[in-house]
C-alpha positions as CSV (number, residue, x, y, z in Angstrom):
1,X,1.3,360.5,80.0
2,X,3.4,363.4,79.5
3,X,1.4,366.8,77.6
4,X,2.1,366.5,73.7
5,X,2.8,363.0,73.2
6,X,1.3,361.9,69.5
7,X,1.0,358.5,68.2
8,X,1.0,358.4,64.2
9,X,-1.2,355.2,63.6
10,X,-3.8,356.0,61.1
11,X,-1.0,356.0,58.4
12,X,-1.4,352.6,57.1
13,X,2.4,351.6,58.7
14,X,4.0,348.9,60.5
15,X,4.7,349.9,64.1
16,X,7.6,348.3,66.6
17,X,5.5,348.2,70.0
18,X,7.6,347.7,73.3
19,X,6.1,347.8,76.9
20,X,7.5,346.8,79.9
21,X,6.2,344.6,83.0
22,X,5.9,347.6,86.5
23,X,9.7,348.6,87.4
24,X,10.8,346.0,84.9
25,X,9.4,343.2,87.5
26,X,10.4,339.8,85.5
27,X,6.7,338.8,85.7
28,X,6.7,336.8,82.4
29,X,9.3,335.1,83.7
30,X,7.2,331.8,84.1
31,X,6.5,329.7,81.0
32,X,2.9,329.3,81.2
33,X,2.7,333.3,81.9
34,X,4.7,333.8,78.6
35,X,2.2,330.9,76.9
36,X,-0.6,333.3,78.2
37,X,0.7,336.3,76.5
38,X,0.9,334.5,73.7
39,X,-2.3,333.3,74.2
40,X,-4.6,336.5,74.4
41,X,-2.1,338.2,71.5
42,X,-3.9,335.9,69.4
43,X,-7.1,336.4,70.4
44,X,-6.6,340.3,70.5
45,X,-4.8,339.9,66.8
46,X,-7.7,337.9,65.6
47,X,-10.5,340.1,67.1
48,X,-8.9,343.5,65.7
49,X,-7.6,342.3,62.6
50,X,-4.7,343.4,62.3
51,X,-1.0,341.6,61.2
52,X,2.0,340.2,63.1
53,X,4.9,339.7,61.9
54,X,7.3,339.4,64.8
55,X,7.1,339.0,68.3
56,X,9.5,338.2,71.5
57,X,8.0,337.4,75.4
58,X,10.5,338.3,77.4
59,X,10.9,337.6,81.3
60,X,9.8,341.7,81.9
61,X,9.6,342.9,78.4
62,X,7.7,342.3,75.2
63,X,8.8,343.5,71.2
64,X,5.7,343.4,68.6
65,X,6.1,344.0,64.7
66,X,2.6,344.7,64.0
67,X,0.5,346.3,61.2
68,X,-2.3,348.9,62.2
69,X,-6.0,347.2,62.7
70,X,-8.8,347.0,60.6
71,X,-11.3,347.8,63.1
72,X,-10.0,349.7,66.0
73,X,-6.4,351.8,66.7
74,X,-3.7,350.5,67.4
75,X,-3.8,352.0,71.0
76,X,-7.0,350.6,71.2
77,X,-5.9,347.2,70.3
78,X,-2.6,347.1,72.5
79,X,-4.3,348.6,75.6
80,X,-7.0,346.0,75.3
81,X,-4.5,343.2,75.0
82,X,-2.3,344.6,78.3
83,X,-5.5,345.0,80.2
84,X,-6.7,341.5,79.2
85,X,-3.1,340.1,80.1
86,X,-3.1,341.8,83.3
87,X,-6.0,340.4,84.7
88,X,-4.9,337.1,84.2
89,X,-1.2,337.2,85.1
90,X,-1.0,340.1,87.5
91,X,-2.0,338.1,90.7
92,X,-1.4,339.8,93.9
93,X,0.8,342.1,92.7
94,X,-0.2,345.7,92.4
95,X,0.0,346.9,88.8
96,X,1.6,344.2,86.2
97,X,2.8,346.5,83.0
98,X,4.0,349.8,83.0
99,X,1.6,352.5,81.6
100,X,3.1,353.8,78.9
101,X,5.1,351.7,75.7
102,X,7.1,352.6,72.7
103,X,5.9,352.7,69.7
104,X,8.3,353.1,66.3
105,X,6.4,353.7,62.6
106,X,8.5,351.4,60.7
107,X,8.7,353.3,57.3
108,X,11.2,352.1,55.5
109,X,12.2,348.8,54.2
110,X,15.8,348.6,56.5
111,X,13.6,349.4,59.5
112,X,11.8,346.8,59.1
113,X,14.2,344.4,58.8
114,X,16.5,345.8,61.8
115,X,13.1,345.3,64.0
116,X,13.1,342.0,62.9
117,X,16.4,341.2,63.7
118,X,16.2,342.9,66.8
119,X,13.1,341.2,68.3
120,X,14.3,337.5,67.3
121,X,18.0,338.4,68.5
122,X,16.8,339.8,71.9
123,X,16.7,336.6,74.1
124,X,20.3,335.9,72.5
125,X,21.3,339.2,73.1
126,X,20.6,339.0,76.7
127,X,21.9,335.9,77.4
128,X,18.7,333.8,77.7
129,X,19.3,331.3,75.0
130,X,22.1,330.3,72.3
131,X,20.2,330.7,69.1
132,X,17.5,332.6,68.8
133,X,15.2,328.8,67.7
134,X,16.2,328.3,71.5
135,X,13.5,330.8,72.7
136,X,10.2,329.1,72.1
137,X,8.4,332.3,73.2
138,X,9.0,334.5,69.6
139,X,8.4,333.9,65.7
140,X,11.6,333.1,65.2
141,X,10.9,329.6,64.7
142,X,7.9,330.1,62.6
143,X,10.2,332.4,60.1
144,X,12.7,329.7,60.0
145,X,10.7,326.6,59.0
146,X,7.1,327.5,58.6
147,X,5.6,325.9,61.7
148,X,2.5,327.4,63.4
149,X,2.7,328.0,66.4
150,X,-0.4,329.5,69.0
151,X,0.4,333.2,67.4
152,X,-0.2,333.3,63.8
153,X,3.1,335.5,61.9
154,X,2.6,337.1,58.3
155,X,5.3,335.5,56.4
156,X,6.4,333.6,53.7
157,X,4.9,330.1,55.2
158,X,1.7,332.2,55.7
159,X,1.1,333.8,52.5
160,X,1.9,330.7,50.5
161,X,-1.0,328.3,52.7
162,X,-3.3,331.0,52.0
163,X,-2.2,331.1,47.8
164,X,-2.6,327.2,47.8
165,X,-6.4,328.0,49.7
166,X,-5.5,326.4,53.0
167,X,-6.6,329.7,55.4
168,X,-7.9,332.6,54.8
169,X,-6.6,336.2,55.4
170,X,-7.8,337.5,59.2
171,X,-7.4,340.9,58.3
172,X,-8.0,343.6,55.2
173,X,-6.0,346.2,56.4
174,X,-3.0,346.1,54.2
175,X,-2.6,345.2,50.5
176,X,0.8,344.4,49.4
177,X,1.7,345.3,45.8
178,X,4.4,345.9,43.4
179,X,5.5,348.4,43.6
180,X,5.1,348.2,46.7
181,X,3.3,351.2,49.5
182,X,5.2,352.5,52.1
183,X,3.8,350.1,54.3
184,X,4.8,346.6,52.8
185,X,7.5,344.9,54.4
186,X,9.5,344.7,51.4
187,X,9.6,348.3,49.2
188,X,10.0,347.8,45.3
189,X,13.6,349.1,46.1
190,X,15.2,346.5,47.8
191,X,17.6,344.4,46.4
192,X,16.4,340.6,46.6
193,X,20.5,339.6,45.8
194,X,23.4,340.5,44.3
195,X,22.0,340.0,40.8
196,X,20.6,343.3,40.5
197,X,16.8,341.9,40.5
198,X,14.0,344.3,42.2
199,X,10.7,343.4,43.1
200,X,10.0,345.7,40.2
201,X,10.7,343.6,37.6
202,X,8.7,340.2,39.4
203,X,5.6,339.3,39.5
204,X,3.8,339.3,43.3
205,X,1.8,336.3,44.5
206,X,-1.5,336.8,44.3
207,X,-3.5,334.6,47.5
208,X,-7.4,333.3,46.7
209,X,-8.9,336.8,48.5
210,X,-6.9,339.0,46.2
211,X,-4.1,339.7,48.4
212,X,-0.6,340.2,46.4
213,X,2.4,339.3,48.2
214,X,6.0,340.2,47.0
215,X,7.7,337.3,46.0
216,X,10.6,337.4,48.5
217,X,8.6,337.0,51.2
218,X,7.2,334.4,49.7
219,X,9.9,332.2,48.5
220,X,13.1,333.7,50.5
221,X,14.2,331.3,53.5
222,X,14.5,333.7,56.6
223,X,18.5,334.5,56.7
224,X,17.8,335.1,52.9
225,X,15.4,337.6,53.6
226,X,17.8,339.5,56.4
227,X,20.9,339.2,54.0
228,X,18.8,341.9,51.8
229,X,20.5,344.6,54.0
230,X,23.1,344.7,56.4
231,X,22.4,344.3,60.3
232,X,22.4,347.8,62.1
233,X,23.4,348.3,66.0
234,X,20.8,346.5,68.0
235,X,18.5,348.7,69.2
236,X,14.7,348.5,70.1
237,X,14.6,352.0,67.8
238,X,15.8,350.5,64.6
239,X,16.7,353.7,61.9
């Protein structure tokens, strides 16, 4: 790791996380590889606590939206999660993810929304699938119709099961309010149409732990929420 390298995650942000298989190998090429990721991402989510709010497997590649943990560091949290994945996918082969990864503070409300445009796009982008629902391996499909799938997302379909009591939060990290800190997904800024309504002037959703949600993550449908600001170049290092 190159001298001088520093990783801001103590700042209570949302971070785009990118590593890389060794020399770009297509080891997640296989399906039940990619179902293993998936796999030990929950269990490394759950054990740390932290939020996920996008991810894409990708035949040599993976693309997180993640909040910072409750418990541990983030590096702690990602380094434990590619040494657990490793060990079960690496095989014969000599080293299975490369050592270093990316890592973006997401810290602004367009960033955020260009990461998750970027990560659900990717597989499209590349050629691996028509729509982005085609790719099984991402959240996409949980952001468009609510379904659970073995990774659990912080959305819309999420906050509102735990404000009708169905689950409970997994993590304490982050509260989201109105208005809203710099590290909600949605800053009291943004527009939620073209009526000139902020999440200023609405009331969050308020879940059974105390946990206050803006409303248009919780009632927006998914292209809703991304028409909120235009699509920037797709790049892994959103602006």
């Amino acid at each position: 790791m190159p001298t001088g390298l520093r990783r801001y995650q103590t700042q209570g942000h949302d971070h785009l996380i990118t590593f890389s298989c060794y020399h770009r190998q297509p080891y997640l090429d296989d399906n039940n590889a990619k179902s293993t990721f998936e796999h030990i991402f929950e269990e490394t989510r759950s054990k740390y606590r932290f939020g996920i709010h996008a991810y894409v497997v990708m035949p040599e590649h993976v693309h997180l939206l993640v909040s910072e943990p409750d418990v541990t560091r983030l590096a702690t949290a990602i380094n434990v999660l590619k040494f657990r994945t490793s060990k079960h996918l690496k095989g014969a082969s000599k080293q299975f993810w490369q050592t270093r990864y990316h890592d973006a503070n997401i810290l602004t409300h367009r960033r955020w929304l260009n990461a998750l445009r970027y990560i659900h796009r990717n597989p499209v982008t590349r050629g691996l699938a028509l729509e982005p629902e085609d790719w099984p391996w991402s959240s996409y499909r949980h952001w468009l119709t609510g379904e659970s799938g073995r990774v659990e997302i912080e959305s819309h379909g999420t906050w509102s099961r735990r404000e009708a009591g169905h689950s409970a939060p997994v993590y304490a990290n982050r509260r989201f309010t109105t208005p809203a800190t710099p590290s909600s997904p949605v800053p009291s800024s943004a527009m939620l149409d073209g009526s000139g309504v902020t999440l200023d002037a609405l009331p969050a959703t308020t879940d059974p732990e105390g946990y206050r949600m803006p409303p248009a993550i919780v009632s927006s449908s998914y292209e809703k929420l991304l028409e909120i600001v235009p699509p920037e170049a797709d790049s892994p290092d959103v602006k």
